[in-house]
N, C-alpha and C positions, 0 to 999 in steps of 0.2 A: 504494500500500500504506500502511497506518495503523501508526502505531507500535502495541508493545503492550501493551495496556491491558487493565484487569480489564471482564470480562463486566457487560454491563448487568444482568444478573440479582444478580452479585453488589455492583453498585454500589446497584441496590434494596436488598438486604438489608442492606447495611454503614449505610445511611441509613435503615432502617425504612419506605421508602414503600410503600405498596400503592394498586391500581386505588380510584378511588373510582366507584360506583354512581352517586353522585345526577352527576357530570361526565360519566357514560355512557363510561368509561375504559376501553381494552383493551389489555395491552401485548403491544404482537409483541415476544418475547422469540427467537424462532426465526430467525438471520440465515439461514438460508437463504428462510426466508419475504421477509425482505426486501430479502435480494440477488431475491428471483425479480421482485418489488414495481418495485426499482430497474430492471434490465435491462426490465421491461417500458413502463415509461415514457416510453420510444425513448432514440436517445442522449443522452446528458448534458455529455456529454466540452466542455469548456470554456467550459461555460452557468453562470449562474449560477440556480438554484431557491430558490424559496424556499416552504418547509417548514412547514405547518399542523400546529399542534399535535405537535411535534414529541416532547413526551414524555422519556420516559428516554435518548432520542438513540439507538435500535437502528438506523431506515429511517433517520437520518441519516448512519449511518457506512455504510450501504448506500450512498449516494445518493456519497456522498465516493469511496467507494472505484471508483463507476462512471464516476469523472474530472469528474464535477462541480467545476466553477473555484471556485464559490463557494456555499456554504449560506447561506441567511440563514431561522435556525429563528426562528418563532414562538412562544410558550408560555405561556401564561396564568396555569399553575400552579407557582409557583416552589416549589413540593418538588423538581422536577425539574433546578432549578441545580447542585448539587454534580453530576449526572450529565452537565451540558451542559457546565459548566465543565472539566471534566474533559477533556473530547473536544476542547474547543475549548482546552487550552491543548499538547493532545500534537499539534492541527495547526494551529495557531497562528489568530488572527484573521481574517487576510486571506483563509483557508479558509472558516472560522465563525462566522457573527455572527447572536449570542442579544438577541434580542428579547423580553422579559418583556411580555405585554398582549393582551389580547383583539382577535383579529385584526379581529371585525367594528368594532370601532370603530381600528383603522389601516388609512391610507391609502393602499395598497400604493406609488402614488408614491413615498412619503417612504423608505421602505425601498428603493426601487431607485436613490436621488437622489446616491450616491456611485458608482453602478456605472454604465462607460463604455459608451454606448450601440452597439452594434455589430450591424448592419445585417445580414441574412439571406434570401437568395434573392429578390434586388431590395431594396424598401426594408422588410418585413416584421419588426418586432421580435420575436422568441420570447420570452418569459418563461414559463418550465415549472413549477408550481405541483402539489404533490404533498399531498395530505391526508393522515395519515398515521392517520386516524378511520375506524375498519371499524366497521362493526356486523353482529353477525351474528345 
């Protein structure tokens, strides 16, 4: 369970951000939309994800709340800091960690390079990678 915190809708409004067109931007604003998002991604429960364009951090606190060990949000677009800071400081760091930068140019290694490697049905690593870019 997340501590409680103000609605991403209202974290947009309080900071003025709106979807940008030409970033082809959509916010899932509906957590039911992305708890459904979350649960369908299989389990989560003590993986760590990490999170494409993570946005206003809605599918994030979805993704947290599905027992994900560890988010590691990507995000390009730093309007969306005071909404990630936010989330990430009511579930501390070692939950959330905000990466500012265009994911095609990181190395997803380097992002997974503090997280202990933990072996899965024989020697199989999982790394669960979630976009969080609909377009409809």
């Amino acid at each position: 369970k997340l501590p409680n915190l103000p609605t991403v809708s209202e974290i947009l409004k309080l900071y003025g951000v709106q979807a940008r067109q030409q970033l082809s931007q959509n916010f899932l604003l509906d957590s039911n939309v992305t708890d459904k998002i979350a649960k369908l991604s299989g389990s989560l429960r003590g993986k760590t994800v990490i999170e494409v364009g993570a946005g206003p951090g809605n599918l994030t606190r979805s993704i947290l709340l599905c027992g994900a060990q560890k988010v590691i949000a990507v995000e390009k677009d730093t309007r969306f800091k005071p909404a990630l800071e936010i989330l990430q400081q009511a579930v501390g760091p070692n939950k959330l960690n905000v990466v500012y930068g265009d994911m095609l140019k990181i190395e997803e290694q380097q992002l997974l390079i503090d997280e202990p490697v933990t072996p899965w049905e024989g020697s199989t690593i999982v790394n669960t990678t979630i976009s969080s870019h609909f377009f409809f």
